[in-house]
PyMOL Python script that loads the backbone (N, CA, C, O; Angstrom):
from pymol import cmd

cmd.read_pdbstr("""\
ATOM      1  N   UNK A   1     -24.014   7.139  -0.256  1.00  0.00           N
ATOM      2  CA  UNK A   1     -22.785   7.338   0.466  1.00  0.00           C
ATOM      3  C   UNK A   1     -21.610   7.077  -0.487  1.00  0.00           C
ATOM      4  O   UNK A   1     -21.542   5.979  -1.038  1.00  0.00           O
ATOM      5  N   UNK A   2     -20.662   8.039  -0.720  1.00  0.00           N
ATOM      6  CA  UNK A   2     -19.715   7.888  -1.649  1.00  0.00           C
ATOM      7  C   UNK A   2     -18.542   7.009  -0.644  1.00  0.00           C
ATOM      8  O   UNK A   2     -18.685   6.903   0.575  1.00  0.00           O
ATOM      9  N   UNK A   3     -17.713   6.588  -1.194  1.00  0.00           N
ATOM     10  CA  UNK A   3     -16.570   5.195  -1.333  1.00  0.00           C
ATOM     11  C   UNK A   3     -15.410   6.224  -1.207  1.00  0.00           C
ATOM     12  O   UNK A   3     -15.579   7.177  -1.969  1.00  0.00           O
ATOM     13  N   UNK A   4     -14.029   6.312  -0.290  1.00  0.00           N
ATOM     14  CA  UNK A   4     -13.468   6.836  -1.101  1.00  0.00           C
ATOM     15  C   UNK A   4     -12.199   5.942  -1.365  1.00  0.00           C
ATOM     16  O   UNK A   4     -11.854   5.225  -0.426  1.00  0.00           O
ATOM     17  N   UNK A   5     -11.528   5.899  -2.424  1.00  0.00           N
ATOM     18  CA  UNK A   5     -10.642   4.596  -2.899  1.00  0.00           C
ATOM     19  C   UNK A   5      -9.367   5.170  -2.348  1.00  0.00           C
ATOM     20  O   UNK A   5      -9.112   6.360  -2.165  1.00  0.00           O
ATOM     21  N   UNK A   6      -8.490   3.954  -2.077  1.00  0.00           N
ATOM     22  CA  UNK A   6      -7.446   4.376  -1.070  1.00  0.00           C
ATOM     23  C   UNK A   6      -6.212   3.931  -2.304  1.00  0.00           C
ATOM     24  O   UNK A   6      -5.111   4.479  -2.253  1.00  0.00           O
ATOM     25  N   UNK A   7      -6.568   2.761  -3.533  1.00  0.00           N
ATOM     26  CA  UNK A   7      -5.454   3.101  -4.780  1.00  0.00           C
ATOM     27  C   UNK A   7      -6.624   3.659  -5.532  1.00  0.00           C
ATOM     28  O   UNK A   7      -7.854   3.694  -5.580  1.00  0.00           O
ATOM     29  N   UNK A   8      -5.392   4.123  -6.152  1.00  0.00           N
ATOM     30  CA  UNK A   8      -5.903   5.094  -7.699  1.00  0.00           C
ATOM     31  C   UNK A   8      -5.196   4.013  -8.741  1.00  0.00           C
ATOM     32  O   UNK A   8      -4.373   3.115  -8.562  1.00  0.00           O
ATOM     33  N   UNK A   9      -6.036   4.613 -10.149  1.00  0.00           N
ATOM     34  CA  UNK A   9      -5.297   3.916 -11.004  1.00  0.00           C
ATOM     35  C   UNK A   9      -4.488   4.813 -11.884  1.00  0.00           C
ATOM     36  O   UNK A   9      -3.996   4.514 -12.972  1.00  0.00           O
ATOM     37  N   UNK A  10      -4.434   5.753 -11.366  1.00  0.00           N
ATOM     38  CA  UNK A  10      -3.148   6.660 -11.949  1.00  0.00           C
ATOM     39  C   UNK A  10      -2.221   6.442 -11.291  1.00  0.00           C
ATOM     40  O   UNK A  10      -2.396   5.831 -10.237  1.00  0.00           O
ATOM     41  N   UNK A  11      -0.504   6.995 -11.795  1.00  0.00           N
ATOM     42  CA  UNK A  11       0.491   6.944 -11.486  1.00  0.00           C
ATOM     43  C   UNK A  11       0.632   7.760 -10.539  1.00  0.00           C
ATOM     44  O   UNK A  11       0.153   8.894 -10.573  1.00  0.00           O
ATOM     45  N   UNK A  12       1.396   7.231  -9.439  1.00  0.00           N
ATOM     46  CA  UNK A  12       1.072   8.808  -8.192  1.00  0.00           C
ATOM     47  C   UNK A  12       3.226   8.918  -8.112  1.00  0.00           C
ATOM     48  O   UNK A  12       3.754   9.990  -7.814  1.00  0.00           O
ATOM     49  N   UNK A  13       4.085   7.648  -8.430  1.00  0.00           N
ATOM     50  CA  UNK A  13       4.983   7.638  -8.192  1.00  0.00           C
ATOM     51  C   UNK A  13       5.860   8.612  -8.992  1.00  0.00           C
ATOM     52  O   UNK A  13       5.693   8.914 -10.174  1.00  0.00           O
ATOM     53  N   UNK A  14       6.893   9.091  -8.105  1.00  0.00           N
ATOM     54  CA  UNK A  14       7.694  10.297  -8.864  1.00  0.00           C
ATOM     55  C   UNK A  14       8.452   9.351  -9.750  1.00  0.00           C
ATOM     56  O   UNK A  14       8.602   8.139  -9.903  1.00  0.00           O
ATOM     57  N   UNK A  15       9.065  11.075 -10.521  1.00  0.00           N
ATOM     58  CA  UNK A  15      10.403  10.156 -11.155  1.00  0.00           C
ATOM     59  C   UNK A  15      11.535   9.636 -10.787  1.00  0.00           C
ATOM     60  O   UNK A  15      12.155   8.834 -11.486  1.00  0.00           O
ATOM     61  N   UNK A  16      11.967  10.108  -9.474  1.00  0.00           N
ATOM     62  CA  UNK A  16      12.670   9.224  -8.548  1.00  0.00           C
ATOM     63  C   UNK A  16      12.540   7.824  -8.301  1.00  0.00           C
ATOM     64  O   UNK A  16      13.400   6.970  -8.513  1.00  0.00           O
ATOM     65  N   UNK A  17      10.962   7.596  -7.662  1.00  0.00           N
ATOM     66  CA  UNK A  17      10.845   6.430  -7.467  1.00  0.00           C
ATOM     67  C   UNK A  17      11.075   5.434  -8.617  1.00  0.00           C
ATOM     68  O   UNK A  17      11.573   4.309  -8.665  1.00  0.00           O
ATOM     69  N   UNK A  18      10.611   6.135  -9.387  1.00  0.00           N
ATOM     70  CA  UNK A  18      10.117   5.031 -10.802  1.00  0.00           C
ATOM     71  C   UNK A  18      11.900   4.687 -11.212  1.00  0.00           C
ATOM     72  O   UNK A  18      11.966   3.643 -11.861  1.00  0.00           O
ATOM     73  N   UNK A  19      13.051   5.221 -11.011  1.00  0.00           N
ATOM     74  CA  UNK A  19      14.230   5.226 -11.289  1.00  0.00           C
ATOM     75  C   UNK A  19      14.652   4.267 -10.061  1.00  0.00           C
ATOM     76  O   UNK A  19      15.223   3.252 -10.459  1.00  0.00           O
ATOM     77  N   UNK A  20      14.548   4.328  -9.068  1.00  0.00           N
ATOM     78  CA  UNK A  20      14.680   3.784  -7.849  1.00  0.00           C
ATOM     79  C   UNK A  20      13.996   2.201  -7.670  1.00  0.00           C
ATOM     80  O   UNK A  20      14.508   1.271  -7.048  1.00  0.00           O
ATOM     81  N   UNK A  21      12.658   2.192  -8.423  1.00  0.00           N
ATOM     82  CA  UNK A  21      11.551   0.747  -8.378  1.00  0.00           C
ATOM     83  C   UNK A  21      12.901   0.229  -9.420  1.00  0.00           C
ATOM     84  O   UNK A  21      13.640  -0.585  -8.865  1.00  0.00           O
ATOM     85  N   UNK A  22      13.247   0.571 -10.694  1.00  0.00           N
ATOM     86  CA  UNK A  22      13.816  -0.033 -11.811  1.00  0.00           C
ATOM     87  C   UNK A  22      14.930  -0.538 -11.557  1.00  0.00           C
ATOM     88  O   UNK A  22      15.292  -1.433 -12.321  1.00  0.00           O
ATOM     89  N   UNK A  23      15.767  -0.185 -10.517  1.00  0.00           N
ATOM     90  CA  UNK A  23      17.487  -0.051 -10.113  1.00  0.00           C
ATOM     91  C   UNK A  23      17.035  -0.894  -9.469  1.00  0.00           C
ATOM     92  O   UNK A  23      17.980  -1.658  -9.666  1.00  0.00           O
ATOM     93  N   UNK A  24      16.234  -1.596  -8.687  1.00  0.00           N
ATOM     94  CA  UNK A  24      16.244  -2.538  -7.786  1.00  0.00           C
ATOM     95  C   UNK A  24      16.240  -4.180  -8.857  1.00  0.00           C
ATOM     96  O   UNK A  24      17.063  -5.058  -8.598  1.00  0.00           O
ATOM     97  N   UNK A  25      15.400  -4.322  -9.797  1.00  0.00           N
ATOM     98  CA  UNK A  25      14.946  -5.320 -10.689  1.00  0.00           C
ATOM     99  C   UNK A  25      16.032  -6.033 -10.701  1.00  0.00           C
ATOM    100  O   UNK A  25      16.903  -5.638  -9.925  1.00  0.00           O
ATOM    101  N   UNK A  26      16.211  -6.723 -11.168  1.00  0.00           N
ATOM    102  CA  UNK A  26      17.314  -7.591 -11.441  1.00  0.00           C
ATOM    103  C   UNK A  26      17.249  -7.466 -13.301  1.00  0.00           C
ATOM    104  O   UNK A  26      16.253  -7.710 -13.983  1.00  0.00           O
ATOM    105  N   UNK A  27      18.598  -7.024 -13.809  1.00  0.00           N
ATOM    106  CA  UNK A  27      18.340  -7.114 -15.457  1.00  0.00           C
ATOM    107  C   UNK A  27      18.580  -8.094 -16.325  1.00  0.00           C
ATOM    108  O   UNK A  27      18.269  -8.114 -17.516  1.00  0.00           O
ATOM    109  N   UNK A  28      19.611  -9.592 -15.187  1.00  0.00           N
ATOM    110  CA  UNK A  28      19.654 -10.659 -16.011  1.00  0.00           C
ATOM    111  C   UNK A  28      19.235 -11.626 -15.328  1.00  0.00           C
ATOM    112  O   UNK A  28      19.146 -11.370 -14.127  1.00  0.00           O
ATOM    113  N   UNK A  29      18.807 -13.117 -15.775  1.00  0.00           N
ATOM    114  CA  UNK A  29      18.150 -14.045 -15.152  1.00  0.00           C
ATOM    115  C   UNK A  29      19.322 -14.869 -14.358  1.00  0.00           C
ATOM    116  O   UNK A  29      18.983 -15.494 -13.353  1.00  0.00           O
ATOM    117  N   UNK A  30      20.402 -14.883 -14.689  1.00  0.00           N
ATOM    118  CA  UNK A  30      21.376 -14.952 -13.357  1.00  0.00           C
ATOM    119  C   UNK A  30      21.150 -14.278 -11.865  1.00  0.00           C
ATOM    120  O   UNK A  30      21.674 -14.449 -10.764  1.00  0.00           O
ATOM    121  N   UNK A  31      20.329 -13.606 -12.274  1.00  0.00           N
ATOM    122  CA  UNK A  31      20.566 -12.220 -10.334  1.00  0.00           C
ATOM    123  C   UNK A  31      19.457 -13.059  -9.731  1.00  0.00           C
ATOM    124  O   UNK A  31      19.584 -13.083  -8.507  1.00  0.00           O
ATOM    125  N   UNK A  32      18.275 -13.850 -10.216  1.00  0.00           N
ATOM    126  CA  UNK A  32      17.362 -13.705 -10.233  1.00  0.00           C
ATOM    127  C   UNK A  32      18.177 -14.937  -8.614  1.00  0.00           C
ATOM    128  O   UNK A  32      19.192 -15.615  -8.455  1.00  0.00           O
ATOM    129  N   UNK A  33      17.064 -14.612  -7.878  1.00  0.00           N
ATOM    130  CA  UNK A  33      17.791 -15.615  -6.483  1.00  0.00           C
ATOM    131  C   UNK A  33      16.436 -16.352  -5.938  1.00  0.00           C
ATOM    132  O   UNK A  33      15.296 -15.989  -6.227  1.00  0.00           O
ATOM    133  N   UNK A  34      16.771 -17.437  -5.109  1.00  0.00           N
ATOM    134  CA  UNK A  34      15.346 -18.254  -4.309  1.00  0.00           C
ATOM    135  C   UNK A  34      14.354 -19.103  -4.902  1.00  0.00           C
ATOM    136  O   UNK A  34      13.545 -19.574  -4.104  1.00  0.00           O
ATOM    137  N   UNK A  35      14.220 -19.413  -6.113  1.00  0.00           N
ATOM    138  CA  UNK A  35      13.150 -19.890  -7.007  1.00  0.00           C
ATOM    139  C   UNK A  35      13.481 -20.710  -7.575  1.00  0.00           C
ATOM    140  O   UNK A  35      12.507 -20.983  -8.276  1.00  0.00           O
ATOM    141  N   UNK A  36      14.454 -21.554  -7.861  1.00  0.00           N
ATOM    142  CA  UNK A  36      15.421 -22.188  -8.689  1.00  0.00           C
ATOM    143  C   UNK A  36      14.063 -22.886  -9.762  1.00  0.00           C
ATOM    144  O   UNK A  36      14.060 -23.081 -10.977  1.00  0.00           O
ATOM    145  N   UNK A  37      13.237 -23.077  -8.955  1.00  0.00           N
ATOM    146  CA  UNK A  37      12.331 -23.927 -10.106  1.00  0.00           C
ATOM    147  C   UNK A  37      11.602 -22.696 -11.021  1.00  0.00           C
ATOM    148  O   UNK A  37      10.877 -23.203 -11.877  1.00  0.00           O
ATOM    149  N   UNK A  38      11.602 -21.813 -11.048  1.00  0.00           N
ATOM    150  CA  UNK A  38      11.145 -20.827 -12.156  1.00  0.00           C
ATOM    151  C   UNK A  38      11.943 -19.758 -12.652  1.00  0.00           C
ATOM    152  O   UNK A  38      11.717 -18.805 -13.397  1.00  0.00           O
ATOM    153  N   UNK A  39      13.213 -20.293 -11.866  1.00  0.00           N
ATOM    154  CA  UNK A  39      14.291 -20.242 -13.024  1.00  0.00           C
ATOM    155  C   UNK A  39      14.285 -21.103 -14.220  1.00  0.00           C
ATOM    156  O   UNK A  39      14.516 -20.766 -15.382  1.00  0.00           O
ATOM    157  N   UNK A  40      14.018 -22.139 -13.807  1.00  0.00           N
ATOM    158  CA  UNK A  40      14.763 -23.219 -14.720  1.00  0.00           C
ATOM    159  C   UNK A  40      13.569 -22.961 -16.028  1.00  0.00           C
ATOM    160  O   UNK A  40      14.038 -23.111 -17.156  1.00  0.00           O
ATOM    161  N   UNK A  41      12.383 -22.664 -15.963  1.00  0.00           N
ATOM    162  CA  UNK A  41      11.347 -22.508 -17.112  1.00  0.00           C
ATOM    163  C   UNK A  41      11.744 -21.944 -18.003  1.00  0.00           C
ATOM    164  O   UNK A  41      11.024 -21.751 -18.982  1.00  0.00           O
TER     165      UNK A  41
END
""", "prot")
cmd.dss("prot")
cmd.show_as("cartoon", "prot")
cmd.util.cbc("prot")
cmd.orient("prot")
């Protein structure tokens, strides 16, 4: 009986998303919010 896998390990995300996942990140460790203790590391 074959499996069928529900992730892949290929990229399925457009180039939108992948522009869209990145714009969300935070790019300096100032933005970074809620964690204060892994900030401070």
């Amino acid at each position: 009986m074959a499996t069928d896998r529900i992730i892949s390990p290929q990229v399925s995300a457009s180039p939108e998303d992948e522009r869209i996942n990145w714009s969300l990140r935070p790019q300096h460790i100032d933005e970074y919010v809620g964690q204060p203790e892994l900030i401070e590391r």
